[in-house]
N, CA, C and O atoms as a GROMACS GRO file, in nm:
protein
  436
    1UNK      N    1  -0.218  -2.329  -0.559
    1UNK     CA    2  -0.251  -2.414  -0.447
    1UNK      C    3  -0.400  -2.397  -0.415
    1UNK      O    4  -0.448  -2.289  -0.381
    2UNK      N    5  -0.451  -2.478  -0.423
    2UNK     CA    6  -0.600  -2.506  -0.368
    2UNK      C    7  -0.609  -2.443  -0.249
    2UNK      O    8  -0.511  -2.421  -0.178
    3UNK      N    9  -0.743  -2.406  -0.215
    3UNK     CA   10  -0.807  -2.341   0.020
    3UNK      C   11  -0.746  -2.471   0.047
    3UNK      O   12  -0.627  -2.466   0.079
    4UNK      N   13  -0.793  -2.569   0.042
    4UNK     CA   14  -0.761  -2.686   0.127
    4UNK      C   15  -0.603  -2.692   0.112
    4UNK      O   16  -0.534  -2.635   0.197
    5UNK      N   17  -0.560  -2.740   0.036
    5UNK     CA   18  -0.404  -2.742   0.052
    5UNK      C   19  -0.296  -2.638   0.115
    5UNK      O   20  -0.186  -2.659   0.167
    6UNK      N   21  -0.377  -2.502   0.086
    6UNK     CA   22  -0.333  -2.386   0.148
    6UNK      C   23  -0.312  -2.368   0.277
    6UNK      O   24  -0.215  -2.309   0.325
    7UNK      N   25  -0.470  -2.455   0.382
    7UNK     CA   26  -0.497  -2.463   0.489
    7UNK      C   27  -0.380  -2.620   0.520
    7UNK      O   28  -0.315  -2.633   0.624
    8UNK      N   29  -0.378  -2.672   0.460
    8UNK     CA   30  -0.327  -2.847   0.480
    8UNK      C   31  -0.181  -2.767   0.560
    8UNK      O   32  -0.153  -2.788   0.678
    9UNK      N   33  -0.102  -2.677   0.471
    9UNK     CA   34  -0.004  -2.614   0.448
    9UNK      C   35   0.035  -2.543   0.553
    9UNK      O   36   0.154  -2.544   0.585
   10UNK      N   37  -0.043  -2.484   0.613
   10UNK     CA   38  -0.007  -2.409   0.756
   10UNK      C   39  -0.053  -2.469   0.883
   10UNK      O   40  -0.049  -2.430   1.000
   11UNK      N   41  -0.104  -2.589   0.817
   11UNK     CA   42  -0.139  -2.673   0.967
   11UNK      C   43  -0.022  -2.724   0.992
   11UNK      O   44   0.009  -2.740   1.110
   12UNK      N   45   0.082  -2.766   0.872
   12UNK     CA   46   0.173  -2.835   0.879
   12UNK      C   47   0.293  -2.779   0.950
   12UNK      O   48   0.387  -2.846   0.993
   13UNK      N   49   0.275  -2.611   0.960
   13UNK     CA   50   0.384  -2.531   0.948
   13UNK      C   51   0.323  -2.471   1.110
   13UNK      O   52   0.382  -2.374   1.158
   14UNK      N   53   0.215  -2.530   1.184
   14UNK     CA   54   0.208  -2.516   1.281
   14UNK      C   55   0.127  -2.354   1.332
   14UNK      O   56   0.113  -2.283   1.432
   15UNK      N   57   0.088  -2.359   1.182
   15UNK     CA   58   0.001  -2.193   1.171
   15UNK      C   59  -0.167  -2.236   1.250
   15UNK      O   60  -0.211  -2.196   1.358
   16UNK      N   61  -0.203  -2.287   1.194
   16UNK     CA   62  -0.347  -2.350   1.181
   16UNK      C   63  -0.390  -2.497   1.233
   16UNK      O   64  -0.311  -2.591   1.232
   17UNK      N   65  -0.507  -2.506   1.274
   17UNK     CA   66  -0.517  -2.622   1.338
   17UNK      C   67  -0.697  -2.617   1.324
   17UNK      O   68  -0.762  -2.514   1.305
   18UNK      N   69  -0.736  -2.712   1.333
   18UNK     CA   70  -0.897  -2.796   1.310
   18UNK      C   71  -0.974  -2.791   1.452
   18UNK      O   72  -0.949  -2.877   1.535
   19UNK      N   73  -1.052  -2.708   1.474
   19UNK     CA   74  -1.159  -2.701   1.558
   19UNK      C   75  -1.286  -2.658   1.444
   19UNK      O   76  -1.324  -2.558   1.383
   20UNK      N   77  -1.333  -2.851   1.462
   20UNK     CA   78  -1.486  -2.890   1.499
   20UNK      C   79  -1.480  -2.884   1.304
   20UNK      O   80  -1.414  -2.966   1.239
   21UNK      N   81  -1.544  -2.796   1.255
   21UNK     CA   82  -1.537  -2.789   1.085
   21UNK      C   83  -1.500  -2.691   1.051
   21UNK      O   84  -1.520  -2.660   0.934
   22UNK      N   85  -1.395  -2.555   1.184
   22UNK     CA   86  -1.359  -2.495   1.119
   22UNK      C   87  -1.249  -2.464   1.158
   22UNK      O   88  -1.210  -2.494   1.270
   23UNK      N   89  -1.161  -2.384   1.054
   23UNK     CA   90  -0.992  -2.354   1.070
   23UNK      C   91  -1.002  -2.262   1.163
   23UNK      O   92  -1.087  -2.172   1.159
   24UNK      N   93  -0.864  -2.286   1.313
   24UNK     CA   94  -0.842  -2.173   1.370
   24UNK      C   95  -0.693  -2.107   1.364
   24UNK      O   96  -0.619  -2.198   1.326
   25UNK      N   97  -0.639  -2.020   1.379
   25UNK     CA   98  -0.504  -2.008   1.386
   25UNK      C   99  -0.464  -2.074   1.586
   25UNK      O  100  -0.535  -2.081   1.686
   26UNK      N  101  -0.327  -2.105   1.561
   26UNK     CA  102  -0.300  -2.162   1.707
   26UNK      C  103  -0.231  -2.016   1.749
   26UNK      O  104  -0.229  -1.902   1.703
   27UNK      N  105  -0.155  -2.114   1.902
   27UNK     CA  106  -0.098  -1.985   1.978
   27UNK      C  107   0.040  -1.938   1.905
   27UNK      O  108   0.074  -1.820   1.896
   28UNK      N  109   0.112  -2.047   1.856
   28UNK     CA  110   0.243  -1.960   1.755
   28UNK      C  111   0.176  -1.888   1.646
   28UNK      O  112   0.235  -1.785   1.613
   29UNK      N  113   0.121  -1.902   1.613
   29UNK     CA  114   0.059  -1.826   1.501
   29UNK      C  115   0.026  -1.661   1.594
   29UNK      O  116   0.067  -1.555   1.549
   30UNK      N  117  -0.021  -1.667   1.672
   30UNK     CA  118  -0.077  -1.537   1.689
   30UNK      C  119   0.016  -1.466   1.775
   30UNK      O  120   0.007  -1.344   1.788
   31UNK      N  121   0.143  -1.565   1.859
   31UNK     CA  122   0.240  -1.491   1.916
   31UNK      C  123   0.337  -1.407   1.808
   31UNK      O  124   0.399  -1.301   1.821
   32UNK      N  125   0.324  -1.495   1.701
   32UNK     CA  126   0.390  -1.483   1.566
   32UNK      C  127   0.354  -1.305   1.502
   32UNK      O  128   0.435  -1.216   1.472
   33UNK      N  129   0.184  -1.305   1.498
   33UNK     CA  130   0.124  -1.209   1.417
   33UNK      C  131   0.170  -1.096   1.558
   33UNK      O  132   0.221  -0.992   1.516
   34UNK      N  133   0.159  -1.102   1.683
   34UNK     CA  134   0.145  -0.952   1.732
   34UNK      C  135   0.282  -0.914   1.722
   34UNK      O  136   0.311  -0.798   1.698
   35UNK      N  137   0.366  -0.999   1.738
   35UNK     CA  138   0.521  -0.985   1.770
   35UNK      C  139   0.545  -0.877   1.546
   35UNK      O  140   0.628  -0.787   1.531
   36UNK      N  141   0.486  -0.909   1.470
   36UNK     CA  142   0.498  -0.876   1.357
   36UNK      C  143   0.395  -0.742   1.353
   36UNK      O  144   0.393  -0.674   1.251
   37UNK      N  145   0.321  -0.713   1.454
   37UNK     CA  146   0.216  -0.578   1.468
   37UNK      C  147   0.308  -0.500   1.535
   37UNK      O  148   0.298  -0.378   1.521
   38UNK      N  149   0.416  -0.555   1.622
   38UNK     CA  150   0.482  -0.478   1.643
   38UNK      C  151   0.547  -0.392   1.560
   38UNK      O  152   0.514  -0.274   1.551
   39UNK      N  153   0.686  -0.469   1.465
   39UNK     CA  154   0.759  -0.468   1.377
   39UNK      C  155   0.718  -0.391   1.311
   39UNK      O  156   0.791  -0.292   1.317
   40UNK      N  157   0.584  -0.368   1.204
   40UNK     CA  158   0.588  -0.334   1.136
   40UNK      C  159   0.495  -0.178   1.210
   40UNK      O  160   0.497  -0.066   1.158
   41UNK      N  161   0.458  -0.196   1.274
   41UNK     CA  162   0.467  -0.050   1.373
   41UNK      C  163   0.600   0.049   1.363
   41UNK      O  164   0.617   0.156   1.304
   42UNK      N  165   0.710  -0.054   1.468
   42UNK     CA  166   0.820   0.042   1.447
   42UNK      C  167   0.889   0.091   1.304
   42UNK      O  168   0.960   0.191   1.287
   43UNK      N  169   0.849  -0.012   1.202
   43UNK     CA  170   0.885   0.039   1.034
   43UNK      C  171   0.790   0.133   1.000
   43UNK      O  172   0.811   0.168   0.884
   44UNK      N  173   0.667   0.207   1.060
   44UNK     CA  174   0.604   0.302   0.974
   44UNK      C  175   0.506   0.243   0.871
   44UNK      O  176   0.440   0.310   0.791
   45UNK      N  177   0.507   0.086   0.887
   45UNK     CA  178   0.456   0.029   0.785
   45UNK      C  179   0.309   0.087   0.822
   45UNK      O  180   0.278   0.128   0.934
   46UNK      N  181   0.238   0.085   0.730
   46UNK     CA  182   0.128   0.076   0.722
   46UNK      C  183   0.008  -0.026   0.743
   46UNK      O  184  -0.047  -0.086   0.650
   47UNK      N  185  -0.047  -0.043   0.951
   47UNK     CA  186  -0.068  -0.156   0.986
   47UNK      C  187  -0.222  -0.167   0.921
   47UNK      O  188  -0.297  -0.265   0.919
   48UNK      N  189  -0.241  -0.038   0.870
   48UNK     CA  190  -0.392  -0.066   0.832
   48UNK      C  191  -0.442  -0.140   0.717
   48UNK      O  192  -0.552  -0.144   0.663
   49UNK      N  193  -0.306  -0.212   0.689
   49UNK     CA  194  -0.326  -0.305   0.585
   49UNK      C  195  -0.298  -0.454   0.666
   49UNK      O  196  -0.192  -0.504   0.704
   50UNK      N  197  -0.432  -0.502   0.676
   50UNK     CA  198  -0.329  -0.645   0.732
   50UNK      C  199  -0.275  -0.762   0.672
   50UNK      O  200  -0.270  -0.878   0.714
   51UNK      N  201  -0.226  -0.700   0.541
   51UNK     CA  202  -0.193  -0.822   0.496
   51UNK      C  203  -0.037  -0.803   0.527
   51UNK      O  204   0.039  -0.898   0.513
   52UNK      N  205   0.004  -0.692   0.565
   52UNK     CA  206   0.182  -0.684   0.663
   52UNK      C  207   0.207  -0.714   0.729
   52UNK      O  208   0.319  -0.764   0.736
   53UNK      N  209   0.112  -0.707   0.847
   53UNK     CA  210   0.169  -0.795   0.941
   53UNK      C  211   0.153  -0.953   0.920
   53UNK      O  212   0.245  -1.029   0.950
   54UNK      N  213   0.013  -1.005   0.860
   54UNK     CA  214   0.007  -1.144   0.763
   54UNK      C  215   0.171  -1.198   0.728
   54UNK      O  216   0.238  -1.266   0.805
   55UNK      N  217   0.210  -1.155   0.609
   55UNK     CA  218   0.308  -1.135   0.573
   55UNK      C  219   0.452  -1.148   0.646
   55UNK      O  220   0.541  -1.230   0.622
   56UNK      N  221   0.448  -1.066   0.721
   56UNK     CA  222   0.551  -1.010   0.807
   56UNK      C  223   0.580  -1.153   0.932
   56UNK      O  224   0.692  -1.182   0.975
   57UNK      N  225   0.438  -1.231   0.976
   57UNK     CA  226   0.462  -1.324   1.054
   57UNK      C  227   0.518  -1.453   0.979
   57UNK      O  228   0.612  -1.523   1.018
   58UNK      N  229   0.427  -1.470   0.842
   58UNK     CA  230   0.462  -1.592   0.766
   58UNK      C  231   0.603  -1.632   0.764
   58UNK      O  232   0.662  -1.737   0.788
   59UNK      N  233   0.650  -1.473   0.714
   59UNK     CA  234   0.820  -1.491   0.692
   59UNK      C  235   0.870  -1.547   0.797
   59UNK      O  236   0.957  -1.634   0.796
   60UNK      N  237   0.809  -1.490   0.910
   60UNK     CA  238   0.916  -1.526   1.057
   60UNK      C  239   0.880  -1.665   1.144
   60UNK      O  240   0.935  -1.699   1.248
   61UNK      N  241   0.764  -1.744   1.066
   61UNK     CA  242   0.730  -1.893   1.111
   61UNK      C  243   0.821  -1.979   0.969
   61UNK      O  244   0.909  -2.060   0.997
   62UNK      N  245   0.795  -1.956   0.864
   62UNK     CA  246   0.843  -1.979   0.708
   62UNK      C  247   0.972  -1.982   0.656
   62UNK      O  248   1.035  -2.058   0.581
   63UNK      N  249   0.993  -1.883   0.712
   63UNK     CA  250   1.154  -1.820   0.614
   63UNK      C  251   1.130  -1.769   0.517
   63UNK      O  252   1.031  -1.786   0.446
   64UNK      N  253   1.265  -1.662   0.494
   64UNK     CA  254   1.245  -1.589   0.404
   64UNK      C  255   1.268  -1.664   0.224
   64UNK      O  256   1.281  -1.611   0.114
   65UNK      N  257   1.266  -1.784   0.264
   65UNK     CA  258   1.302  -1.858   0.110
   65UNK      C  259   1.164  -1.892   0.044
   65UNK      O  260   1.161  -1.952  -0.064
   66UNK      N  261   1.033  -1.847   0.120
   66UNK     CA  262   0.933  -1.879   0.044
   66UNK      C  263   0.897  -1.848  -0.074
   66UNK      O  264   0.867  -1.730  -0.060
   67UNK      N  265   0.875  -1.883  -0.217
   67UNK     CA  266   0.876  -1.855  -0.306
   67UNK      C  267   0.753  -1.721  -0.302
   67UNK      O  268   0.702  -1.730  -0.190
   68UNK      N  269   0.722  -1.664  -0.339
   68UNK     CA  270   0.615  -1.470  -0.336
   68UNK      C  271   0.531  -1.558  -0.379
   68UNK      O  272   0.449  -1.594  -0.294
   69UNK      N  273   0.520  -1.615  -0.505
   69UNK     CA  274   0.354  -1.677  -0.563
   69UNK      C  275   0.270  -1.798  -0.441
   69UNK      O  276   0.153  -1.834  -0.448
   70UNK      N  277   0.363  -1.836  -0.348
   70UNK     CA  278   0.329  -1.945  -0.249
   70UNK      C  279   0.321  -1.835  -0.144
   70UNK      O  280   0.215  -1.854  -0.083
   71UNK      N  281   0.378  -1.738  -0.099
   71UNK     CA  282   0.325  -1.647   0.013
   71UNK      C  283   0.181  -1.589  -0.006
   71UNK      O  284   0.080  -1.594   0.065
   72UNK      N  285   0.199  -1.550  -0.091
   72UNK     CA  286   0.048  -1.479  -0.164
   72UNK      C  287  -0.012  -1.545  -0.131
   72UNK      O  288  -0.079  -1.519  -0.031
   73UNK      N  289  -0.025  -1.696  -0.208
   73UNK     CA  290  -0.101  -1.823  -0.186
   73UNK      C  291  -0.157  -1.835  -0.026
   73UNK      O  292  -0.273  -1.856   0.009
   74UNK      N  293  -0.042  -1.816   0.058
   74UNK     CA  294  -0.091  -1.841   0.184
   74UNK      C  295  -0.137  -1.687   0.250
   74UNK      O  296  -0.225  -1.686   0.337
   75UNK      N  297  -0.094  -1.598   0.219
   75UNK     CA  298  -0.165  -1.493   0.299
   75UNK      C  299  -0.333  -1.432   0.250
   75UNK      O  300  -0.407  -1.355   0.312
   76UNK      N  301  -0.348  -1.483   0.153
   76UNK     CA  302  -0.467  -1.520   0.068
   76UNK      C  303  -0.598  -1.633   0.158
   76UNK      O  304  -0.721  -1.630   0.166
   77UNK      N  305  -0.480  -1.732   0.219
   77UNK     CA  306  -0.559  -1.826   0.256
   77UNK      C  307  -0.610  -1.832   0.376
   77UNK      O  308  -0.719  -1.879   0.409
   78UNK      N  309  -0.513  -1.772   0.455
   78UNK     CA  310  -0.487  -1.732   0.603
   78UNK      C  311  -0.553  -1.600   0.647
   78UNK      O  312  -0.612  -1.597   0.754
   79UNK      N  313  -0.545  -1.485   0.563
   79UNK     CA  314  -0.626  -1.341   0.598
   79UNK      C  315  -0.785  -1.366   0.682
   79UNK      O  316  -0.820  -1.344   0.798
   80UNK      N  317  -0.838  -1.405   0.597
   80UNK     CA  318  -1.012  -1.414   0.597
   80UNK      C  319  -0.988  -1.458   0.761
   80UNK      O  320  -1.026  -1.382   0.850
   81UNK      N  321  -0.924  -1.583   0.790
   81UNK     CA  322  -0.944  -1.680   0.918
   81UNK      C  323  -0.872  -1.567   0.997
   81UNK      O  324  -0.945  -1.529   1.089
   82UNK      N  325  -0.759  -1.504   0.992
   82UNK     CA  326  -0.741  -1.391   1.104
   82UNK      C  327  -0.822  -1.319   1.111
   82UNK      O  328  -0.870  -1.291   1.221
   83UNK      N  329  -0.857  -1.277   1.026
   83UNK     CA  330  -0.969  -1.134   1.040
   83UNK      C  331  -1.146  -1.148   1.110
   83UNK      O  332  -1.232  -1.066   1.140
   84UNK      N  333  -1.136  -1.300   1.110
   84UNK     CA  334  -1.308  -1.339   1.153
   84UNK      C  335  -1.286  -1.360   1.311
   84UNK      O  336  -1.382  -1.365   1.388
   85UNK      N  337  -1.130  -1.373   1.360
   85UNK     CA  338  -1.088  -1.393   1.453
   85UNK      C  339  -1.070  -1.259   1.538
   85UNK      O  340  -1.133  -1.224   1.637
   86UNK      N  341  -0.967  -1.193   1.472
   86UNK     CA  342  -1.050  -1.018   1.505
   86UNK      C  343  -1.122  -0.975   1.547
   86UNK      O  344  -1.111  -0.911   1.651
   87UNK      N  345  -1.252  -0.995   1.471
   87UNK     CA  346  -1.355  -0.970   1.491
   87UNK      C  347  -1.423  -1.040   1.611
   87UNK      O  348  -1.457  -0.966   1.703
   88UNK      N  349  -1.445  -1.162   1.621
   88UNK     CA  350  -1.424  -1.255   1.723
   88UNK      C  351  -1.437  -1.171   1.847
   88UNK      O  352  -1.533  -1.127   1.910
   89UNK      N  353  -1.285  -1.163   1.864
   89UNK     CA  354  -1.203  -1.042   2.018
   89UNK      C  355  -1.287  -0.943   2.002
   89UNK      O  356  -1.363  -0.918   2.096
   90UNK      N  357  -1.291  -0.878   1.901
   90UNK     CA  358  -1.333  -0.737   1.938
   90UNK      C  359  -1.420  -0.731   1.960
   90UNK      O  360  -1.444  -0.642   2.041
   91UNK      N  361  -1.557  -0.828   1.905
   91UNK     CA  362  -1.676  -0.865   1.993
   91UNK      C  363  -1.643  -0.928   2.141
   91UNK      O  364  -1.732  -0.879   2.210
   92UNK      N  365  -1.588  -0.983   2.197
   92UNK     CA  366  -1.568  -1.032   2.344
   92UNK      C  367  -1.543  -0.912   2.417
   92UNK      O  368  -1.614  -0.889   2.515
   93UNK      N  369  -1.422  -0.805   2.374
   93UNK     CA  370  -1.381  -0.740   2.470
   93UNK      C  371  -1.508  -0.617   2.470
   93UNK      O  372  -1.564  -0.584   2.575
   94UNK      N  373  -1.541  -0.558   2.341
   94UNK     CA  374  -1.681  -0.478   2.367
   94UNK      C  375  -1.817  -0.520   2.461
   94UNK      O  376  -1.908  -0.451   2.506
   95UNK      N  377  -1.785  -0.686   2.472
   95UNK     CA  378  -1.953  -0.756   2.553
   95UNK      C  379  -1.870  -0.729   2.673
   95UNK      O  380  -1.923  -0.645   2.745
   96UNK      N  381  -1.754  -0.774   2.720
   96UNK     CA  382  -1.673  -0.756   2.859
   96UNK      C  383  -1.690  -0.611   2.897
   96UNK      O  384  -1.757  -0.586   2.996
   97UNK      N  385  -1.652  -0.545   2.849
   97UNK     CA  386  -1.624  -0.416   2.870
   97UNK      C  387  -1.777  -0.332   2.904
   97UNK      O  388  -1.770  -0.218   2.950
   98UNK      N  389  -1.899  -0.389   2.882
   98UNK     CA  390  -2.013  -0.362   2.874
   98UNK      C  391  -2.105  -0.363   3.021
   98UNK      O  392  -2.200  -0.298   3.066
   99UNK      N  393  -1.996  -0.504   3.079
   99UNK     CA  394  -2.014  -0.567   3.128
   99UNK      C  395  -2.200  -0.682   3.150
   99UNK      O  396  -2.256  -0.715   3.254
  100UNK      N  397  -2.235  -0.707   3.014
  100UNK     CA  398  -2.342  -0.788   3.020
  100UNK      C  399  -2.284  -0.948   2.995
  100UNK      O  400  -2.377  -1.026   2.975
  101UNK      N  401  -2.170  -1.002   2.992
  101UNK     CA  402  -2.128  -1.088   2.948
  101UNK      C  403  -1.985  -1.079   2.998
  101UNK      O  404  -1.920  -0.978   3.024
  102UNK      N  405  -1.936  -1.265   3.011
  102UNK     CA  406  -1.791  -1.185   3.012
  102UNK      C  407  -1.800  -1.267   3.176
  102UNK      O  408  -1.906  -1.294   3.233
  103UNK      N  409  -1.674  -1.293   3.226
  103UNK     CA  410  -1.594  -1.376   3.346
  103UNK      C  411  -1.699  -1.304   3.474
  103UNK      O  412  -1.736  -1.186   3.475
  104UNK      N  413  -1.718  -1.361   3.529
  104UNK     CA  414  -1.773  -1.293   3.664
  104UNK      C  415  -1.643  -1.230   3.765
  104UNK      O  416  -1.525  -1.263   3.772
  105UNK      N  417  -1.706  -1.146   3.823
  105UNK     CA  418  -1.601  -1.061   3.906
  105UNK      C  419  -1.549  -1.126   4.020
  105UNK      O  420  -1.632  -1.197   4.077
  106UNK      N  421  -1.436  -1.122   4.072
  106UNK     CA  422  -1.407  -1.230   4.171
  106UNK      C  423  -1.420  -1.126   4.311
  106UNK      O  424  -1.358  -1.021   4.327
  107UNK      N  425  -1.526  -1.190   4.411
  107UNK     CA  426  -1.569  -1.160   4.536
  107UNK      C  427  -1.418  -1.118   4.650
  107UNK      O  428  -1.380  -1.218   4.710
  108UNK      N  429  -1.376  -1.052   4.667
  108UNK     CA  430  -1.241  -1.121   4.747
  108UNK      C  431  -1.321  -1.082   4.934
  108UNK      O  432  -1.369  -0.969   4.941
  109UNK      N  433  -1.326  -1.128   5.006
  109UNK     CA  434  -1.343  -1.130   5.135
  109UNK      C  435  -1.257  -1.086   5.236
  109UNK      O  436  -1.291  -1.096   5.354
   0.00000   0.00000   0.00000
């Protein structure tokens, strides 16, 4: 499967969606991935790989009838765009947390 078709593929499946020229994951997608950070927490899995919990969500938006050479395909396609997203947060909450950036504090009176 081609990036594009890969991406075509989880837009369809309600993973991914088109902001501006670039792929984002939506909100099932990421209720999908923590609910699977869980899971594979309580299995011992090894989260420091993220292609398990990757994995671990696909199945549970997908089903487990996905053929392995088409999972691959998509956790292949899908990784990079979680992980820039990651990164993303973890830059927001370090500028928040800094407090040089980030929601203004609400005044209460």
């Amino acid at each position: 499967m081609q990036p594009q078709a890969t991406y075509e593929r989880l837009a369809k499946a309600g993973i991914l969606e088109r902001a501006g020229a670039e792929w984002r994951t939506t909100e099932t997608w990421q209720r999908a991935f923590m609910k699977a950070e869980e899971q594979a927490l309580e299995f011992n899995e090894a989260v420091n790989d993220p292609r398990v919990p990757v994995s671990y969500a696909l199945v549970s938006i997908l089903g487990a009838d996905v053929p392995e050479a088409e999972l691959e395909q998509l956790i292949d396609g899908l990784l990079p765009i979680e992980l820039k997203e990651e990164q993303e947060m973890e830059l927001d909450e370090d500028v928040d947390e800094d407090g040089e950036e980030g929601d203004e504090e609400e005044v209460v009176e």
